[in-house]
C-alpha positions in Angstrom: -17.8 0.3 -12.3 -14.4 -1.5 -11.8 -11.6 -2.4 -14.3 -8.4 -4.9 -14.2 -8.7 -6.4 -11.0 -10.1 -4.5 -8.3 -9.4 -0.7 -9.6 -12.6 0.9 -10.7 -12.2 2.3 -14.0 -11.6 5.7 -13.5 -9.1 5.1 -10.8 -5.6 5.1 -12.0 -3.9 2.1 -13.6 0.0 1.7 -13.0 -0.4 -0.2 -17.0 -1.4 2.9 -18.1 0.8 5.2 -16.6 2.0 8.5 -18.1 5.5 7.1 -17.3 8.7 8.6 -16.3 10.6 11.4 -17.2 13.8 9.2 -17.9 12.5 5.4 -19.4 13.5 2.6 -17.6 12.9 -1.1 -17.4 10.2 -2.4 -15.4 11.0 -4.3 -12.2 9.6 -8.1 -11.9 7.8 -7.7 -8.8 6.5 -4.4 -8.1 4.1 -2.2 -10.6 5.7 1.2 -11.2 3.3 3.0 -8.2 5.1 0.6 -5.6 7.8 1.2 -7.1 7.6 4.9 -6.6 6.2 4.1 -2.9 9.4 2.1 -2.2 12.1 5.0 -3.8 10.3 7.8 -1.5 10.3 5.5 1.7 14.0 4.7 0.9 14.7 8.6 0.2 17.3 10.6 2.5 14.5 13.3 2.7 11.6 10.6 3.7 14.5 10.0 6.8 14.8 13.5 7.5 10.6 13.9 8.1 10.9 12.2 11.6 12.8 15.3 12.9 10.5 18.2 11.1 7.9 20.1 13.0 4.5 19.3 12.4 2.9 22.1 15.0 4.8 21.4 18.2 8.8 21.6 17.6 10.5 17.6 18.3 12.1 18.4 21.6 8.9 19.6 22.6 7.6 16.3 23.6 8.3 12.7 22.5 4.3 12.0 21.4 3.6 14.8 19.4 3.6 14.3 15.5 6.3 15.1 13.3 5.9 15.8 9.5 7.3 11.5 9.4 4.1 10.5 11.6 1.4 13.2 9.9 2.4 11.1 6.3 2.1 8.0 7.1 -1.6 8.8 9.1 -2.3 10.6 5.7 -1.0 7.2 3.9 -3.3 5.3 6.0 -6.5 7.1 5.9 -5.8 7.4 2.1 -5.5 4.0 1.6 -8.2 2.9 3.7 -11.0 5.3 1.5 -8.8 4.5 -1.5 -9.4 0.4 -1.5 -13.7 1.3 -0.4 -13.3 3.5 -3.4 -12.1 0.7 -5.9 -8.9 3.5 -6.3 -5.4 2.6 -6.5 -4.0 2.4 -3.2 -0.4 2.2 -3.8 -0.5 5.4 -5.5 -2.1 7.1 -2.5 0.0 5.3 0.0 3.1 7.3 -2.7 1.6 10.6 -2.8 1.2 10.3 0.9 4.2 9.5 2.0 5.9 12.3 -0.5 4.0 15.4 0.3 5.8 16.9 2.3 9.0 16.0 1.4 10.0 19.6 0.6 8.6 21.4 3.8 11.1 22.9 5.8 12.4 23.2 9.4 9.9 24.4 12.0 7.2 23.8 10.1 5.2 26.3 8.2 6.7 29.6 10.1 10.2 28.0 8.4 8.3 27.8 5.1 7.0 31.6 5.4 10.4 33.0 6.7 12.4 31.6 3.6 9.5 32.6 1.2 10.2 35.9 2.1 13.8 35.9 2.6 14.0 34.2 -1.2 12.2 36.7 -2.5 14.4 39.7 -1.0 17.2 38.4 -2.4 16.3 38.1 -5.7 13.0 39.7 -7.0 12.8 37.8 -9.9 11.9 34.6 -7.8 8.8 32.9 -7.5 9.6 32.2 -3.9 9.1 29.2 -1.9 6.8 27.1 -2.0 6.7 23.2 0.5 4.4 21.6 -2.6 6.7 22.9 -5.4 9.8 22.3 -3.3 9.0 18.4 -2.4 8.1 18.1 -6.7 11.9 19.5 -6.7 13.0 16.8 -4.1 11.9 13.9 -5.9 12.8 15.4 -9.6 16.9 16.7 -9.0 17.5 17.3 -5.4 17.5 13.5 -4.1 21.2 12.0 -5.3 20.8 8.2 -5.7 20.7 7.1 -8.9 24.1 6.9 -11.3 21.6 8.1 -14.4 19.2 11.1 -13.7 18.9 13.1 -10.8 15.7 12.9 -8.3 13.7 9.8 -7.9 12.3 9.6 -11.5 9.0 8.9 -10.3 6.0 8.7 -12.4 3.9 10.8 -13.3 1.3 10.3 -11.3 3.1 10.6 -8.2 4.3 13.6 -9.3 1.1 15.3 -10.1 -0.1 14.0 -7.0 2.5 15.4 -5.0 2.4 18.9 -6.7 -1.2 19.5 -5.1 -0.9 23.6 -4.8 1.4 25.4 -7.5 1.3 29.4 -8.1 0.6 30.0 -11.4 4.5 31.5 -11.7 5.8 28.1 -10.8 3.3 26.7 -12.8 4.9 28.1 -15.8 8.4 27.3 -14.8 7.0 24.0 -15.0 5.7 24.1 -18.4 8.3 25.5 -20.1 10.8 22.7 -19.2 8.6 19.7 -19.1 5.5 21.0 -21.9 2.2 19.3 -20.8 3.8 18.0 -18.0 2.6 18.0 -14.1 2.4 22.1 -14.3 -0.1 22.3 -17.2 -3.2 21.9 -14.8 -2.9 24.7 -13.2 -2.8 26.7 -16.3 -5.6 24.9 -18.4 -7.8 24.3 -15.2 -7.7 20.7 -15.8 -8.2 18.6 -12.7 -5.5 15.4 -11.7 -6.3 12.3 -10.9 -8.8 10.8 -8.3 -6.0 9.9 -5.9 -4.1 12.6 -6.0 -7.5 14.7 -4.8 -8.1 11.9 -2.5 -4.8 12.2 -0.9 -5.0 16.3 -0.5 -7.8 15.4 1.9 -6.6 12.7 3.8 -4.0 15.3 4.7 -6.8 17.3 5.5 -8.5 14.7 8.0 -5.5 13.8 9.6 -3.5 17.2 10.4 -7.2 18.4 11.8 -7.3 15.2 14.0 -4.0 15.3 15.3 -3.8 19.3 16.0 -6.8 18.8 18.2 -5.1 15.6 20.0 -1.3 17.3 20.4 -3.1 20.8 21.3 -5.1 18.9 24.5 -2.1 17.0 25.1 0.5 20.1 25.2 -1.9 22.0 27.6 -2.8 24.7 24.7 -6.4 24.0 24.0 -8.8 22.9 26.4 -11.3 20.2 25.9 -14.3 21.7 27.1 -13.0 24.4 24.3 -13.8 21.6 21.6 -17.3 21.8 22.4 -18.3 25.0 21.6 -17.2 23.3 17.8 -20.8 21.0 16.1 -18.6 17.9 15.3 -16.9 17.3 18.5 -19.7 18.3 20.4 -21.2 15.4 18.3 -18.7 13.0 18.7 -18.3 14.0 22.4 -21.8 13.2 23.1 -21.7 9.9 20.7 -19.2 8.4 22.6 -20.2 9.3 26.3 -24.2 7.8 25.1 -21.8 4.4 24.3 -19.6 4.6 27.5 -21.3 7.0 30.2 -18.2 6.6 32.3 -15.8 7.7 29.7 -13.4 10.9 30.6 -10.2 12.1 30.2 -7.5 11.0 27.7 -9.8 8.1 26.8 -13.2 10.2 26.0 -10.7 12.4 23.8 -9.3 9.4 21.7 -12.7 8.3 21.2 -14.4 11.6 20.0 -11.3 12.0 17.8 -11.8 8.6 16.9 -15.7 8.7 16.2 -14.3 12.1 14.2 -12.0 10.6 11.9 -14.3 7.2 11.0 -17.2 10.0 9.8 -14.9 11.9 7.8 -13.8 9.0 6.4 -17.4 7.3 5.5 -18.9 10.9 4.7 -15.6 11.6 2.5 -16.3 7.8 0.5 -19.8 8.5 -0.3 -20.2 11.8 -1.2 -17.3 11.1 -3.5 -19.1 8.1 -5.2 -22.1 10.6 -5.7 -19.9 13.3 -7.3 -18.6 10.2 -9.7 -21.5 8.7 -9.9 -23.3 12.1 -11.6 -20.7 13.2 -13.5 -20.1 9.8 -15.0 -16.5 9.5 -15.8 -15.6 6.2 -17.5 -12.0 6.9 -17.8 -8.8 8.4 -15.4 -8.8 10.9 -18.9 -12.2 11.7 -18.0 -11.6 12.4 -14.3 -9.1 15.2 -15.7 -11.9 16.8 -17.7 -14.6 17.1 -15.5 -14.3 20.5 -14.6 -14.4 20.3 -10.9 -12.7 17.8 -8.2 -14.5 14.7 -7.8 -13.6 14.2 -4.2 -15.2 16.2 -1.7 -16.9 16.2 1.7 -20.6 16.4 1.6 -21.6 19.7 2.7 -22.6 19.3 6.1 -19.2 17.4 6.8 -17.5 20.0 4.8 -18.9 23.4 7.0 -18.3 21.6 10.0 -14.5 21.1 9.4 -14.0 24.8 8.1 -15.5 25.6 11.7 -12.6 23.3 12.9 -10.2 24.9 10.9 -11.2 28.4 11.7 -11.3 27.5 15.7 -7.4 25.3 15.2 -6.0 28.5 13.4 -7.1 31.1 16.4 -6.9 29.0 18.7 -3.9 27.0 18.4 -1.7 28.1 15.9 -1.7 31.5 17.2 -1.0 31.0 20.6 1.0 33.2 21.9 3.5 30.1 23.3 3.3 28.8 19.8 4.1 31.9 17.9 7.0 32.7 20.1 8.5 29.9 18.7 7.7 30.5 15.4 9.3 33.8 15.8 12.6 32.4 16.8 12.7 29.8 14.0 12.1 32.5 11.6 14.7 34.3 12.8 16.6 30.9 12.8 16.0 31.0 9.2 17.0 34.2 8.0 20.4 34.3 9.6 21.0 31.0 7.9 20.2 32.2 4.8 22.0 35.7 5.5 25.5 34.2 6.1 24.8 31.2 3.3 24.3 33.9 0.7 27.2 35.7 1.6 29.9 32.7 2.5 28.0 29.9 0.1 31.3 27.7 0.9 29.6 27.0 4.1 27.3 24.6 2.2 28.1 21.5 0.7 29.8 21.7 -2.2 27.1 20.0 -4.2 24.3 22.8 -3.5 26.4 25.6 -5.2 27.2 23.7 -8.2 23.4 22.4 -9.0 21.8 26.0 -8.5 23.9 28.9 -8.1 22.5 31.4 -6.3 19.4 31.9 -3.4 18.1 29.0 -4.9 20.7 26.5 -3.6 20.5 28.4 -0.2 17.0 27.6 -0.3 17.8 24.1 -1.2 20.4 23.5 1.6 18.0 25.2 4.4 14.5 23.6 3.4 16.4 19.9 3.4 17.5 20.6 6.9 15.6 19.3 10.2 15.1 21.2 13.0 18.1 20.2 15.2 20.3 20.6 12.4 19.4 24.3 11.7 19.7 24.8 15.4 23.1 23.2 15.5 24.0 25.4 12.2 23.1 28.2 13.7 25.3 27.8 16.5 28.1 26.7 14.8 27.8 29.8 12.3 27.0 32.1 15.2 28.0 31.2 18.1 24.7 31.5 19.6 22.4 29.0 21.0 19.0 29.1 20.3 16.3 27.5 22.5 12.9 27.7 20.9 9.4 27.8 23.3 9.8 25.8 26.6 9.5 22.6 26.8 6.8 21.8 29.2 4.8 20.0 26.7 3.3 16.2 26.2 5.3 13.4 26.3 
C-alpha cells in the first residue's frame, strides 16, 4: 500500500514529522529529512569519521574502512532496500550517515576503555555508550547554529540514530525530553520502519567488509570462509558462473553474491512481516509489538554463524587485540591527566559539562591520530599501535 508519492503508507512521511526540538522555518527546497541528511554531512563530527577505526587502525592500510566509509555503505544499502520497500530513503540515507557519530577513537576497544574509565570515576554514571553518545552529538555537542546547540534534527533521525539505549540512559532521556526518543525503550514500543531498516543495513555491511579487510590484512584466510554455509554458498555460486575465477576477484564476487541475498532476503521477509501484521500507519508500525524488519530465518542463522566465526576469528586475533590493548591504554591516560588538569581541554568542554562527562566528551570526539598525538604531547611518549604490514 503506498501513500503521497512513492512512500508506502506506513513508511515515514517528512509532512508528518514529529518535528524538532527547537521550531524552525521550513527550507524551500529540501523536506526536513534532507534537511537533516545535509546538517550531519556538513557536521565537524561527520569530518572526523574518515580518521576513526572501523576494525583495522587508519595507518594500518590505506583500503581498509573507516567508521566515514562503513556509513556511507550502510547509507547505500539502506537506501537501496529502503526505495524496493516504498520507505523513505532520505531518512535512511540520515540515520545512516549519523550513527556513529559518537563512537570513539580506535573503535570499539576505545568505546569499552572509556565505559569503564567513566564509570570509575564517578559511580553514579551511566557510562558510555557510541549510540547514546552520537544522540548527544547531534542534540548539544555539535556548535553551529547561533540558536540551540546540536543539529536540531528531527525526530525521526533522532530515534533512528538512538538504535541501542540502556534502560539508565533511557530514563535520563525521559526526564528531560517526556515522550521523547527515550520512551521506547521503557514502554517497549518499537520506532519507525527506517530506523529498524537502517540498524541492519549496518549489520550487512560491517559483516561484508570485516570479511573483505580481514582477507586483505592477511588475518583470516579464505579457505577459512568456507567452513561458514553462506560463503561456501556464494563461493560455489560464483565459481558455477566463472570456473576460472580466484583470488581477489572470486572474493569480491562471493562477497558480492553475499550482500545482493541479504539485501533481497532482507526486502521480502520484511514485506511478509508487514504484510501479516497489517500496519496502515507509521503510528501503527510503533505498536506492533515486535520489529517489522528482519531476515528470514534461514538468512538470519546463517549470519549469526558469520558473526560468531568474525568475532573469534577476527576480532580476537591476537595482532588485533594487541592493538586494542594499547588504545585502551591510550584512552585511560587521556582521561587520567584530563580529569586531573581539565585546562588541558578546550575551554568549551568544561563549561558545557563539568566533570567526567566533558572528559568523555573531548576524548570520544577525538580521531585516532589525534589521541595519539595527545598522548604524546601530554606524555611524552609515543605510541605505535600493531604493525603495520597490513592491506593497502
Amino acid at each position: 500500500m503506498r501513500g503521497s508519492g512513492d512512500l508506502s503508507t506506513w513508511a515515514s512521511d517528512p509532512g508528518r514529522s514529529r518535528g524538532r526540538r527547537y521550531p524552525e522555518v521550513p527550507a524551500p527546497t529540501r523536506d526536513d529529512f534532507q534537511r537533516d541528511r545535509d546538517r550531519i554531512v556538513h557536521s565537524t563530527a561527520f569530518r572526523r569519521l574518515v580518521y576513526k577505526t572501523q576494525v583495522f587502525l587508519n595507518h594500518e592500510g590505506d583500503l581498509f574502512r573507516t567508521r566515514l566509509t562503513h556509513s556511507l555503505e550502510v547509507a547505500q544499502l539502506a537506501r537501496s532496500i529502503a526505495r524496493s520497500m516504498g520507505l523513505n530513503e532520505d531518512l535512511c540515507e540520515a540515520i545512516s550517515l549519523a550513527h556513529d557519530l559518537g563512537h570513539t577513537p580506535f573503535g570499539h576497544a576505545g568505546q569499552h576503555a572509556l565505559d569503564e574509565v567513566l564509570r570509575q570515576a564517578d559511580p553514579a554514571s551511566s557510562g558510555f555508550e557510541h549510540n547514546f553518545q552520537s544522540l548527544r552529538v547531534v542534540d548539544e555537542l555539535e556548535e553551529r547554529y547561533p540558536d540551540f546547540d546540536g543539529l536540531n534534527l528531527t525526530f525521526e533521525s533522532r530515534e533512528g540514530i538512538l538504535k541501542h539505549c540502556s534502560r539508565r540512559h533511557a530514563e535520563e532521556l525521559e526526564a528531560r525530553e517526556p515522550a521523547g526518543v527515550g520512551l521506547r525503550f521503557l514502554d517497549g514500543t518499537q520506532p519507525s520502519l527506517e530506523a529498524q531498516l537502517c540498524n541492519l543495513a549496518d549489520e550487512i555491511a560491517y559483516n561484508a567488509h570485516d570479511i573483505d579487510d580481514g582477507v586483505r590484512s592477511g588475518l583470516l584466510d579464505y579457505e577459512q570462509l568456507l567452513a561458514l554455509s553462506l560463503p561456501r554458498r556464494f563461493h560455489q555460486e560464483a565459481l558455477d558462473a566463472f570456473p576460472r575465477l580466484q583470488g581477489r576477484r572470486l572474493l569480491y564476487e562471493m562477497i558480492r553474491r553475499m550482500l545482493s541475498e541479504q539485501v533481497y532476503d532482507l526486502a521480502a521477509a520484511s514485506s511478509t512481516l508487514i504484510a501479516s501484521r497489517g500496519p496502515a500507519t507509521a503510528d501503527d508500525v510503533r505498536l506492533a509489538g515486535m520489529p517489522l524488519i528482519a531476515f528470514g530465518d534461514s538468512m538470519g542463522s546463517g549470519l549469526a554463524e558469520v558473526k560468531v566465526f568474525l568475532r573469534r576469528a577476527l576480532y580476537r586475533h591476537p595482532r588485533v587485540v594487541r592493538t586494542t590493548e594499547g588504545a585502551k591504554a591510550v584512552i585511560r591516560r587521556l582521561f587520567e591527566i584530563y580529569t586531573a588538569e581539565p585546562d588541558q581541554m578546550p575551554a568549551g568542554y568544561a563549561r558545557r559539562v563539568p566533570g567526567a562527562r566533558a572528559v568523555a566528551d573531548y576524548i570520544a570526539g577525538m580521531t585516532d591520530r589525534f589521541a595519539l598525538k595527545e598522548h604524546h604531547r601530554l606524555t611524552g611518549v609515543a605510541i605505535q599501535l600493531a604493525g603495520e604490514e597490513g592491506g593497502g
